[in-house]
N, C-alpha and C positions, 0 to 999 in steps of 0.2 A: 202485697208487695209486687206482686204481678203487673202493677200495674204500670212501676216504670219501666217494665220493658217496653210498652208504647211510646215511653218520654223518651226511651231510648232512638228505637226505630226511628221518630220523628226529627231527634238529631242528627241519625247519621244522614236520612234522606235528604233535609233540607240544607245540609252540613255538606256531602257532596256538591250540588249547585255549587255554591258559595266558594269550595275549594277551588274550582275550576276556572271559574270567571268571574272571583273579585277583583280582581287588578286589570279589571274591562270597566271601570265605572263609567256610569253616563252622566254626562252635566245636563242633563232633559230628560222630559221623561218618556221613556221606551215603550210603546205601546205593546210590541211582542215581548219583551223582558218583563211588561207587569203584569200580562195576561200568562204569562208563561209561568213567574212568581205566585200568581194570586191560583192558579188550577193547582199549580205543585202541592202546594199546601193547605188547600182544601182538600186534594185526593188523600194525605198523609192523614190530614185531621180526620174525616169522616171515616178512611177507612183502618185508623186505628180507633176508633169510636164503637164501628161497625165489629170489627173482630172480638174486644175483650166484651161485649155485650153480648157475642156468640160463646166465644170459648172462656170467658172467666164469670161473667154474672148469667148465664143462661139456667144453670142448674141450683143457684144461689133463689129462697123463697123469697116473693115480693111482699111488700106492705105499700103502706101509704108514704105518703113524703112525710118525712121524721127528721129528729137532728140527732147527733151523736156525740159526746163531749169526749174527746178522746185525746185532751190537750195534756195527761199527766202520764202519759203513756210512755213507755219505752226513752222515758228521759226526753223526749222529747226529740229525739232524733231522726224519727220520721217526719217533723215537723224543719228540720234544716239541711233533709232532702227535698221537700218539696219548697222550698225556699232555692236550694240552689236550682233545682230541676225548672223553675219560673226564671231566673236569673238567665239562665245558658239560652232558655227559649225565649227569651226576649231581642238578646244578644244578634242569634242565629235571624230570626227574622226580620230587626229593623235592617242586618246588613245586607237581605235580600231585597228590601225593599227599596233602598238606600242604591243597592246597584241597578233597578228598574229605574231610577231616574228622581226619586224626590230625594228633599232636600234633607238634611240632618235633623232638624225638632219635625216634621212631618213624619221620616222612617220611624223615629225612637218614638212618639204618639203610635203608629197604626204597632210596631211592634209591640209595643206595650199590653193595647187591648187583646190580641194574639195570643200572647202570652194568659195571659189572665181567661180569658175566653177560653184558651183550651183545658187549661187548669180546672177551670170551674165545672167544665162537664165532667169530668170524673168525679166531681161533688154530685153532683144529679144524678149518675149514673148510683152513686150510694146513697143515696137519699132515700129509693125506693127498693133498698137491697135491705131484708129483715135484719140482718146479722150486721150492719152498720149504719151509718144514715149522715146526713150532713153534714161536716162537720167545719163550725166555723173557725177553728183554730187553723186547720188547713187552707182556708178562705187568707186568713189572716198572716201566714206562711208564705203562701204566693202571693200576695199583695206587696210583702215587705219583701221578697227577690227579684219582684220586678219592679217596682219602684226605687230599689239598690241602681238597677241599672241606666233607666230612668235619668234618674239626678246625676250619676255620674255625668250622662253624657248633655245634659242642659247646663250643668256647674262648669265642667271642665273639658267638654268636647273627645273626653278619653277614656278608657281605663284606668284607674289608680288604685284599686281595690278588686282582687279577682277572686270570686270563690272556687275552687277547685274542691278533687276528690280523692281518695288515694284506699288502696283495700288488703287485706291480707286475711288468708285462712284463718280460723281461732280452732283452735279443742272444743269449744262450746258449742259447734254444730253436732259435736258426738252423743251431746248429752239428750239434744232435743232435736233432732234432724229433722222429725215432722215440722217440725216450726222454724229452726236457722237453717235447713237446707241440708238436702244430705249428696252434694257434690258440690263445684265449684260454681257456675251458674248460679245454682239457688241459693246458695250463702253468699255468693256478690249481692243478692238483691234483698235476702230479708234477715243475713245477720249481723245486727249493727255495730255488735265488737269487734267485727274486721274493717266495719266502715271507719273513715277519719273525712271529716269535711273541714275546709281551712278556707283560710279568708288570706291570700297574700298582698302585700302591698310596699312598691318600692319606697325608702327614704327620699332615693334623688328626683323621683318627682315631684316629690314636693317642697322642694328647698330648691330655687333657680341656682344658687350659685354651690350647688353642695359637689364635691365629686366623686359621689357615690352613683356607681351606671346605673341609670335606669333599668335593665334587666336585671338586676343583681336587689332581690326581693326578702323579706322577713313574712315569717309565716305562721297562724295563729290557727290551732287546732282545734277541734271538737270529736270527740265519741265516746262509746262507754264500754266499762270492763265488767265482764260478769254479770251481764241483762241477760237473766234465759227467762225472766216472762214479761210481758207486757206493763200488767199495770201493777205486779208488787215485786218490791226489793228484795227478796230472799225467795232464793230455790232450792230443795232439800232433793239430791238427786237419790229416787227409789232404788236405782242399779246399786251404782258405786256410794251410799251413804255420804256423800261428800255435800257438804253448803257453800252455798254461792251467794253474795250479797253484792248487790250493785252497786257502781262508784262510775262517777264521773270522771272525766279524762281531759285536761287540757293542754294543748303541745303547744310548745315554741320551737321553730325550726329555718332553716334559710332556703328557698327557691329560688326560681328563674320565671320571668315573666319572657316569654319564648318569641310574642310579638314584638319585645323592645332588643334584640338581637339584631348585632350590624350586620343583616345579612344583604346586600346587595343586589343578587336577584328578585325581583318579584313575588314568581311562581313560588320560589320556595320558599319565601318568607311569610307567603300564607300557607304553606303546608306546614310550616313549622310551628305558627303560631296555634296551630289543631290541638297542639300537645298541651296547650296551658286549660285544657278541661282536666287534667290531672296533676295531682302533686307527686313530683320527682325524689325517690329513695335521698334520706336526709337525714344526719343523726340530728334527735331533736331533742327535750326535754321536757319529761311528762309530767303534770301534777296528776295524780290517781289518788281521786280518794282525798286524804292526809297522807301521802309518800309524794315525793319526790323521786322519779324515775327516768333512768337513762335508756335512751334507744336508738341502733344504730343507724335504724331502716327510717324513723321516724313514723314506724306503722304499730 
């Protein structure tokens, strides 16, 4: 799970550009805007490439190139992280390229491959790792989040469907902290009962004469309660004798699509729009399981 902390680093880096001088676009294409575009993101790529090969697979035994089926795993939730984690970096990079001067189906093509290209190296980088190895469901994960984004924007020129993220502590890092994380950091990234991923999307965008705002969103959740292992549904904890049996989670909740805000200035209508990588505190309603569950936080 280490491993999106690269996806991270590469969004906030490429994420600042973007903040700064999207509302500089060029109708041409900027020869130092694309040179300056295409180095940024090669230095971020390579040398988040270069680092987890240092500090995370370095001491990890090699093999040959191998695959790894690892698509029944963990409910499948690290499988719609890497799904959203393809989505954001698609996103982030055609708008960079986008403000270097091409046109809208050109940016959304080169970020596309981008996306996908950098995704796929961390497949390779496991391919040759003993303890993991290919795995095409993860192929299959980033293929379907960047092509989410993709279609949007050749169908409808927009956003009308956003994945977002949202996270909160669980109890269940107590149980198994080698594995969910034993502070806050590490349970943001490898325990997936505090993760929620959702898919928001406004009414009134799709309905010309609806008047329902555009920023004013419904929102469809995803995580799981009670995964403390990988690939089986039941955990018998050796401390506390307690059993844990996994259940899936689905929410319904209301957002804000943060871009679609009448805010009038420029500048801060893209710094505002920063904030729709997350889903905003919401009472929601959970299916868990077979229950039916209320939540204030919508976490």
């Amino acid at each position: 799970m280490l491993r999106y902390l690269s996806l991270i680093i590469f969004i906030l880096s490429v994420q600042f550009g973007i903040a700064q001088r999207a509302f500089e676009h060029s109708d041409s294409l900027n020869k130092k805007r694309f040179i300056g575009v295409s180095s940024g993101i090669g230095v971020v790529w390579a040398g988040s490439m270069i680092g987890l090969s240092q500090l995370w697979y370095k001491d990890i035994p090699k093999s040959k190139f191998h695959t790894f089926n690892d698509s029944k795993n963990w409910l499948q939730m690290d499988k719609v992280g890497h799904y959203y984690a393809s989505y954001k970096i698609n996103k982030l990079t055609t708008e960079m390229i986008r403000w270097s001067g091409f046109d809208d189906k050109k940016s959304v093509w080169i970020g596309t491959g981008i996306s996908l290209g950098y995704q796929t190296t961390f497949e390779l980088l496991d391919a040759y790792s003993e303890e993991w190895g290919f795995s095409w469901s993860d192929i299959a994960a980033n293929t379907l989040g960047s092509l989410t984004y993709l279609v949007q924007q050749l169908a409808w020129k927009e956003e009308r469907i956003i994945p977002k993220f949202s996270f909160a502590p669980t109890s269940f890092s107590k149980e198994r902290p080698e594995l969910l994380g034993t502070n806050f950091n590490e349970s943001l990234l490898k325990d997936y009962n505090g993760q929620t991923y959702w898919l928001s999307f406004s009414p009134g965008t799709f309905f010309k004469n609806s008047n329902i705002p555009k920023w004013a969103c419904l929102s469809i959740g995803y995580s799981a309660h009670e995964k403390l292992v990988g690939e089986k549904s039941y955990y018998l904890s050796p401390t506390s004798g307690k059993e844990y049996f996994e259940k899936r989670e689905f929410l319904l909740s209301l957002d804000i699509d943060f871009s679609r805000l009448p805010i009038k200035k420029r500048w801060l209508k893209v710094i505002v729009s920063q904030l729709n990588y997350l889903k905003i505190p919401f009472p929601a309603v959970l299916i868990r399981g077979d229950k039916l569950v209320g939540s204030w936080t919508g976490y």
